[in-house]
C-alpha positions in Angstrom: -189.3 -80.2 125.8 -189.9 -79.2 121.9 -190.2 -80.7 119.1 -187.5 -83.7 118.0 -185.5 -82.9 114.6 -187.6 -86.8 113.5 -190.7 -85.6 114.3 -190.3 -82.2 112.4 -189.0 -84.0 109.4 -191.6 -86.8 109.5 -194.0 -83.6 109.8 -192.6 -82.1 106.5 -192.3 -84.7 104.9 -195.7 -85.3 104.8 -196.6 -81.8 103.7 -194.3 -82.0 100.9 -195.9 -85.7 100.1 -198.8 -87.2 102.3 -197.7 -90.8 100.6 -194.4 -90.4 103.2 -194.3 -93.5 106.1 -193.6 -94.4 109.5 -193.4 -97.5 110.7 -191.9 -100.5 113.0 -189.9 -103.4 111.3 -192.0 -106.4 112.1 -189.8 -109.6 110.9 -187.4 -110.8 108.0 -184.8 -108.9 109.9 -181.2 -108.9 108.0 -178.1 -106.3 107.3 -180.1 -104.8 104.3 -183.6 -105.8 104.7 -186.8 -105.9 107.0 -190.3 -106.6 107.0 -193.5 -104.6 107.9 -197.0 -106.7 107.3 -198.9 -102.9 107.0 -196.7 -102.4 104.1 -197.6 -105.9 102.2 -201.1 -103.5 100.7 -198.5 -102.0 98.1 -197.7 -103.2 95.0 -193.9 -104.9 94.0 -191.4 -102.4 93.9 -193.6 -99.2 95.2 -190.9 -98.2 97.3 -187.9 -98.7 95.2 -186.1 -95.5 95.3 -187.4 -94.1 98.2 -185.3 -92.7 100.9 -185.2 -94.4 104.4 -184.2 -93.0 107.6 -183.8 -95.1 111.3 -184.3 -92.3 113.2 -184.8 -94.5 116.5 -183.9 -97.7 118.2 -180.3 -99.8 117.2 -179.7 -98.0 114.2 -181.0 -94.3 114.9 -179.4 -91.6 112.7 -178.6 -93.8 109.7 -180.3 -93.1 106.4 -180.3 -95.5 103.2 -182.2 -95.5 99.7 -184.5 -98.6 99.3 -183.5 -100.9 96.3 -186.5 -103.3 96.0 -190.1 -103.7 98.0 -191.7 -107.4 98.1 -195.7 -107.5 98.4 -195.8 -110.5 100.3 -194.7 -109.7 103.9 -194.0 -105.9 102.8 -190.6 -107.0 102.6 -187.9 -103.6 102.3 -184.6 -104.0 101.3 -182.3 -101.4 101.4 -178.6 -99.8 101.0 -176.2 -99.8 102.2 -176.3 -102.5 104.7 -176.0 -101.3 108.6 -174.2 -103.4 111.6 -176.2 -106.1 112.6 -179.4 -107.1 111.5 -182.0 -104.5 111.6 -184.4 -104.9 115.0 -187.9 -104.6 116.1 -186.6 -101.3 117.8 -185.4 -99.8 114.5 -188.5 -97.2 114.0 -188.5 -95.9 110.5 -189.5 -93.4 108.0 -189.9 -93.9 104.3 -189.6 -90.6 101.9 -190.6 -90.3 98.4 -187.6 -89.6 96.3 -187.6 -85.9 95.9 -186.0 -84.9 99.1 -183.7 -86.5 100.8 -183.7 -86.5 104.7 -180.2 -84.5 104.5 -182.1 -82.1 102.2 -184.9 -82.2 104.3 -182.9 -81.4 107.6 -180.8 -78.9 106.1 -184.1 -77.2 105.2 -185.4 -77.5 108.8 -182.1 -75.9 110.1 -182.0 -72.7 107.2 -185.4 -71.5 108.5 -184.5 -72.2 112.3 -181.1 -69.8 111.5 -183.7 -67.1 109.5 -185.5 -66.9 113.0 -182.1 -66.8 115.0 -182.9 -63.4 116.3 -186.5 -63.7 116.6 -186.9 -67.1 118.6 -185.5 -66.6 121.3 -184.4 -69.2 124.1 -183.4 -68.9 127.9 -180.0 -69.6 128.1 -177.5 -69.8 131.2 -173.8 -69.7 131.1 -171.6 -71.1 134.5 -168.2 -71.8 132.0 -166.6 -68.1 132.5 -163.6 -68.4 135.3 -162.2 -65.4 137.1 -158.7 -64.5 136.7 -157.0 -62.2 139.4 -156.6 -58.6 137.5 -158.3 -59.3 134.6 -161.8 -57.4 134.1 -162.6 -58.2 130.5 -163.6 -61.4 129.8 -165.0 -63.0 126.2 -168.9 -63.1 126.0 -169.8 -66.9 125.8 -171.0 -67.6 122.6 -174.5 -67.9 121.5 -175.5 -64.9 123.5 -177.8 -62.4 122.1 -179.0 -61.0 125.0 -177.6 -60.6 128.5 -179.8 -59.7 131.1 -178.1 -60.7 134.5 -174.6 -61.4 135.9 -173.8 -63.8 139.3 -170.4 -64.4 141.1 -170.0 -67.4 142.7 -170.0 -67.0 145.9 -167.6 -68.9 148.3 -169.2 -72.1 147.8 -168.6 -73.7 144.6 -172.2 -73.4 142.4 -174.0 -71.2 144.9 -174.7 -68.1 143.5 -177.0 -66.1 145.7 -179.5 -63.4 144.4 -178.7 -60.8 147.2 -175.6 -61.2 147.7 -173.7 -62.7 144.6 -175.4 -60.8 141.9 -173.3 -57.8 140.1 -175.2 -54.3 139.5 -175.9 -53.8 136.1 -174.7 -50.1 135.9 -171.4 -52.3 136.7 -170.8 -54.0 133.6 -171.3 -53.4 129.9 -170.7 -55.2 127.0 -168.2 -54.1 124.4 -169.2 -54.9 120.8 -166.4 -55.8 118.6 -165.7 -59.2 116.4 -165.3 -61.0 119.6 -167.8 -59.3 122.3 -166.5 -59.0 125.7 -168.0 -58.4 128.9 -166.1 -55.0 131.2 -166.4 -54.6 134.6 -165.6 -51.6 136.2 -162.4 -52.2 138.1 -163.4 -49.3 140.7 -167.4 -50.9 141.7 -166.8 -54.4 141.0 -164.8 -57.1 143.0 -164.1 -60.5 141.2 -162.8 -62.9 143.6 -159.9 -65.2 141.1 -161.1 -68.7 140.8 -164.6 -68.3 141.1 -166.7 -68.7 138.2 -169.7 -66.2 136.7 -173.0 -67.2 136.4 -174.3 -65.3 132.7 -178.0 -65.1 132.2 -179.8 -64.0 129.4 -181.0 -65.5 125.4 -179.5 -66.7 123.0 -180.5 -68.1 119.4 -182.3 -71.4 119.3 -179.7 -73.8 118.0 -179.3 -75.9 114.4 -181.0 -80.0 114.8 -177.5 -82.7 113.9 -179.1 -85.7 115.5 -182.4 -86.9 115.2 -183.6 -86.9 118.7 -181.9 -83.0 119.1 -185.2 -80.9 119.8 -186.0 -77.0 118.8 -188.5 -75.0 120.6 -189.9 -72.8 117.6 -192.8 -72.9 116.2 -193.4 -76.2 114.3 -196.1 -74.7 111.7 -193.5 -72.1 111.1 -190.5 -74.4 110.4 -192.5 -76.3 108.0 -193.7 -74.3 106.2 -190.5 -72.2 105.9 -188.5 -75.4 105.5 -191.3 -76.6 102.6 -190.5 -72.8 100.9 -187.2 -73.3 101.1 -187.0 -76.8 99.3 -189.2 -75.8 96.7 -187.1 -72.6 96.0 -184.4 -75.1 95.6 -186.0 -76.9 92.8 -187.6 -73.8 91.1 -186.3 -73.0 87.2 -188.6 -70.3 86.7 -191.4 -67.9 88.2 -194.8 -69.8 86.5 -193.6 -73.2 87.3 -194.9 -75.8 89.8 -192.0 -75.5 92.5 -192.3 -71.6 92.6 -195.7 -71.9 93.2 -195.6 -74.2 96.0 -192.7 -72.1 97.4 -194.9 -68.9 97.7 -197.8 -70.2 98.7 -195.8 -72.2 101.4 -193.8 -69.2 102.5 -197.2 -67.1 102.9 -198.0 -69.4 105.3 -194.2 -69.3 106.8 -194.7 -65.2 106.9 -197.8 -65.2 109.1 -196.0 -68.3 111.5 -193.2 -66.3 112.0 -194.7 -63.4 113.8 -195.7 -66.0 116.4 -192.4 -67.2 117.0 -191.0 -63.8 117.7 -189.8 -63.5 121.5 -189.2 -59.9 123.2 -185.4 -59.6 124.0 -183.9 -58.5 127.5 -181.3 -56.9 128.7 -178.4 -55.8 126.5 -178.0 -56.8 123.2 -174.7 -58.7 122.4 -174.0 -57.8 119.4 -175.9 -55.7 116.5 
């Protein structure tokens, strides 16, 4: 299933800060505020200039800055106002003001792309259509490895494994800006109007929306995304930022040898 871009973020988060919340709005539910009783232990105003994200429920995917905190009923209110009032399915996260969530997601997806070629996922491709006298045919993208090659067979979406499947001293891939798959014209029938069924890897992809899911290593991508933020903020080599960012990325370094997945096939492109 892997790990949700929220949950990654939420995780991060609290590495970079363990005072960083979760929580479910509870009552005083308006366009710009909401209430959460386990919140009314903090002081006036404690949150003020925190970041907020929904990142489930009526309003998932919207972020917003929070412009005054209330003791009594640990009452949040918050900018800019969403549709409708907020809702007991709204589940929320509260950031201390350092990071944003953007920053924070745009961390998350700069280590996922430093691991592009390492982590590896399974990926399948159906979207390739024959055309009659054509043998070269643009690789789909996101391939980095291609290890097998169907034709459909007579019946649309069957591909069958002795009969469909095309040798692999049949086809090669040509590497150029655009890679392409060849088929030699003289051991290789392609029926026109059938489609090919591509198997292989390809690189695991960037996290848009909060409940889009990555299968790498989660210790790795915090601690790579926590690096990564920190080098951000670093002005020079003794001071606090720069020395979270190497301890962090120490930790990245060893995480990342786990995440490393052995490629098949043919590579795509070099």
């Amino acid at each position: 299933m892997g790990t949700a871009l929220y949950s990654v973020r939420q995780s991060l988060a609290l590495l970079l800060d363990p005072r960083a919340k979760t929580g479910t709005p509870k009552d005083n539910f308006a366009t710009t505020t909401f209430g959460v009783a386990e919140l009314a232990v903090y002081e006036n105003d404690y949150f003020n200039n925190w970041w907020g994200r929904f990142y489930a429920g009526t309003h998932k995917d919207i972020t917003f800055s929070v412009t005054d905190f209330v003791k009594t009923s640990g009452v949040v209110t918050f900018a800019p106002a969403v549709t409708g009032n907020v809702d007991a399915t709204d589940l929320f996260e509260l950031i201390p003001p350092d990071f944003s969530p953007d920053e924070l997601k745009q961390a998350i997806n700069l280590a996922i792309t430093m691991v592009e070629n390492e982590a590896l996922v399974d990926k399948v491709d159906e979207s390739v259509g024959l055309v009659a006298s054509t043998f070269e045919y643009a690789v789909p993208s996101g391939f980095v490895y291609i290890d097998d090659i169907f034709q459909e067979s007579g019946t649309a979406d069957r591909y069958r494994v002795s009969k469909d499947h095309i040798d692999v001293r049949h086809w090669a891939i040509l590497r150029d800006v655009s890679p392409k798959l060849w088929f030699d014209a003289n051991l290789v029938t392609l029926t026109a109007g059938r489609n090919l069924r591509i198997i292989g890897q390809g690189s695991p992809g960037q996290l848009t929306l909060d409940a889009d899911s990555t299968e790498v290593s989660l210790a790795y991508l915090i601690n790579q995304a926590k690096a990564n933020l920190h080098f951000s903020r670093a002005d020079s080599l003794d001071d606090t930022h720069h020395r979270k960012m190497v301890l962090a990325q120490t930790i990245a370094d060893r995480e990342r040898q786990r995440v490393q997945v052995a490629g098949r096939g043919r590579r795509v492109t070099y």
